[in-house]
C-alpha positions in Angstrom: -0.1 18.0 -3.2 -1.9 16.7 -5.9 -5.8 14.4 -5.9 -3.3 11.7 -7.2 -0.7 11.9 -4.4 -3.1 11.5 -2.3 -5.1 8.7 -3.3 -1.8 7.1 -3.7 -0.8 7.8 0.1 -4.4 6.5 1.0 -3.5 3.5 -0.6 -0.4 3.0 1.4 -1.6 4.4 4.6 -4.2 1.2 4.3 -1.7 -1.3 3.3 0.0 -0.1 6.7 -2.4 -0.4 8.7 -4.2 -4.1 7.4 -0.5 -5.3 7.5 -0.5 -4.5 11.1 -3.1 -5.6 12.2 -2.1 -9.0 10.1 1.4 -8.4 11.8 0.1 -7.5 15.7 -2.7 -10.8 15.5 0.0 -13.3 14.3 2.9 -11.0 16.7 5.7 -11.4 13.7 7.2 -8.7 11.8 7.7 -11.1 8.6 4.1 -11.1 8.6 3.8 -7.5 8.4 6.6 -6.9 6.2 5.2 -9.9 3.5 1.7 -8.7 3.7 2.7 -4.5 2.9 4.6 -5.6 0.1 1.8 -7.8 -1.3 -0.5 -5.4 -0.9 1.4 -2.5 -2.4 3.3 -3.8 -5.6 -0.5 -6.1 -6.1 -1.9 -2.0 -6.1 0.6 -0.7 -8.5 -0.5 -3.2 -10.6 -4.0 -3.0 -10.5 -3.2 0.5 -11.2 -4.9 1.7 -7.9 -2.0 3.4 -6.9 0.1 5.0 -10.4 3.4 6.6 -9.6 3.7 8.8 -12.6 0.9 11.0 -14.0 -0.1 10.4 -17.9 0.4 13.6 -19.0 2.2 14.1 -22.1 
């Protein structure tokens, strides 16, 4: 497992857990389900989390 994997499952692991926390103070599973998915694709295209390396 690679630095980037990890970073990448770092990212996710913390989307996880702010979306419950969202999910578990409003008690609704939309919440949690909206807010991962913001939080994740809004990553990806920062470029905090990058699925494929840029090696050539």
């Amino acid at each position: 497992m690679g630095a980037r994997h990890k970073l990448n499952s770092a990212y996710v692991n913390g989307a996880l857990i702010i979306a419950g926390l969202f999910g578990l103070l409003l008690e609704n599973w939309t919440v949690f389900m909206i807010v991962v998915i913001i939080q994740i694709v809004s990553s990806i295209y920062l470029g905090d989390i990058r699925p494929n390396s840029n090696r050539k």
